[in-house]
Residue frames relative to the residue before (quaternion, step in Angstrom):
aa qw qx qy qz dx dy dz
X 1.0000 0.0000 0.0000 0.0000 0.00 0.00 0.00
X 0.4163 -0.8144 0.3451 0.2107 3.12 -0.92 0.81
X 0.6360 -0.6740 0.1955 0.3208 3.49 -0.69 0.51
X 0.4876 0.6016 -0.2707 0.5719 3.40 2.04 0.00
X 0.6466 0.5912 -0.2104 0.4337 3.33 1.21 -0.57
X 0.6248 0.4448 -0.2375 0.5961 3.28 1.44 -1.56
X 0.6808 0.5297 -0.3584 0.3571 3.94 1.01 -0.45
X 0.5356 0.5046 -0.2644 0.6234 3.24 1.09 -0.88
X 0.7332 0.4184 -0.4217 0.3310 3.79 0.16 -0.25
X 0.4537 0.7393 -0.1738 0.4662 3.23 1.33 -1.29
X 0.8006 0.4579 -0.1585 0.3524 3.20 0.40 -2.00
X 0.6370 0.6047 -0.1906 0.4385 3.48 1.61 -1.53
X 0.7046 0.3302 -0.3261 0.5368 3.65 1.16 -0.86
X 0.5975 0.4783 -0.4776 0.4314 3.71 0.32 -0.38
X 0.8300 0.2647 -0.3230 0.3696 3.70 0.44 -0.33
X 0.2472 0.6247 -0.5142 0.5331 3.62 1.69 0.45
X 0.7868 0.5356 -0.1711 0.2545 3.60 0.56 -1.72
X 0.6086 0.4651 -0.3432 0.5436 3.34 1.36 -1.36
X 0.7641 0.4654 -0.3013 0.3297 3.93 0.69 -1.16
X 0.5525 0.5085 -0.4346 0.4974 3.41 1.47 0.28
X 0.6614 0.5676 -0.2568 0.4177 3.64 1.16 -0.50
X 0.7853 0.0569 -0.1860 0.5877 3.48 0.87 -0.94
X 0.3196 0.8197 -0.4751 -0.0161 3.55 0.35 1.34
X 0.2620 0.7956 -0.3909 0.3816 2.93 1.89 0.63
X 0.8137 0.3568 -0.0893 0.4501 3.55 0.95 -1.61
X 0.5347 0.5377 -0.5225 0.3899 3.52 1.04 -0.04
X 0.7531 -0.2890 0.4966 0.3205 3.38 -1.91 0.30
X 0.3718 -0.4863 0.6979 0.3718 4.13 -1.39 0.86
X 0.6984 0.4795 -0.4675 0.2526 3.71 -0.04 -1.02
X 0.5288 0.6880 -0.3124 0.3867 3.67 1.43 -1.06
X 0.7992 0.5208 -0.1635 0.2516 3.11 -0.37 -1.75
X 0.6010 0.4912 -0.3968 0.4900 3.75 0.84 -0.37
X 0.7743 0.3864 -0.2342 0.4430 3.63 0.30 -1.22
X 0.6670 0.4317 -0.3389 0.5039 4.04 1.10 -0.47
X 0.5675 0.4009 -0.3666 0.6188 3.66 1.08 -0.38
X 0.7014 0.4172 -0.3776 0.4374 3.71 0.31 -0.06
X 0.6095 0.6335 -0.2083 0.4286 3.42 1.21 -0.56
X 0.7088 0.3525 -0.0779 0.6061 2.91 1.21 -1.38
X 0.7538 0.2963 -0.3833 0.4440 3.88 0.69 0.58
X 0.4743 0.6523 -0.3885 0.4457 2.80 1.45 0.84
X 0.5153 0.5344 -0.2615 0.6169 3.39 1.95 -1.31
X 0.8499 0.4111 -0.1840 0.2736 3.33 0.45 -0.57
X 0.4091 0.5762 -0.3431 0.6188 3.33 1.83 0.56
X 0.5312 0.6730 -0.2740 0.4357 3.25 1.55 -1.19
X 0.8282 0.4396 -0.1917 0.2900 3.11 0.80 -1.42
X 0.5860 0.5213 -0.3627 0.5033 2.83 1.50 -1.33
X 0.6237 0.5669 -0.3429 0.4148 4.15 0.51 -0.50
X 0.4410 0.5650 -0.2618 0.6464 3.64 1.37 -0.79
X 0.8317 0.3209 -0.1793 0.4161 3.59 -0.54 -1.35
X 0.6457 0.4270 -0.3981 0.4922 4.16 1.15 -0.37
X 0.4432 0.4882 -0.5002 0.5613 3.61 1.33 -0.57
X 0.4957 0.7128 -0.4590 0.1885 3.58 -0.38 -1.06
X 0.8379 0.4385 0.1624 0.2817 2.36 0.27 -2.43
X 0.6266 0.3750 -0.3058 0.6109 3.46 1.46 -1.12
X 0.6946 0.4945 -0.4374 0.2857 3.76 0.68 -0.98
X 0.5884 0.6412 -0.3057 0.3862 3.36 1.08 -1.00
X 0.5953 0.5729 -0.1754 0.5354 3.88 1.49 -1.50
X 0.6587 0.4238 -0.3135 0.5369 3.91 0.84 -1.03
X 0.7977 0.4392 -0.3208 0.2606 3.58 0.75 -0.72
X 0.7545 0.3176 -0.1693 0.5488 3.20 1.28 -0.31
């Protein structure tokens, strides 16, 4: 797996994570479009990480 990949994953849960933590203090205007943002990166990933996984499995 590649190291852009493991970043981008990393990157997608930590900011799912912070926006589950301070979703008290963010802005009403905020919170739709970063919670939308961030379950988008994160569909990404999980899609990223099944490529991964079959390409890595087909190759060897």
């Amino acid at each position: 797996m590649s190291t852009t990949i493991v970043t981008f994953i990393i990157l997608s849960f930590s900011l799912a994570l912070v926006l589950i933590m301070k979703k008290d203090s963010l802005p009403a205007g905020v919170k739709r479009p970063l919670a939308i943002i961030a379950l988008v990166m994160i569909t990404f990933s999980f899609v990223l990480l099944l490529y991964s996984l079959f390409h890595a499995g087909a190759a060897g």
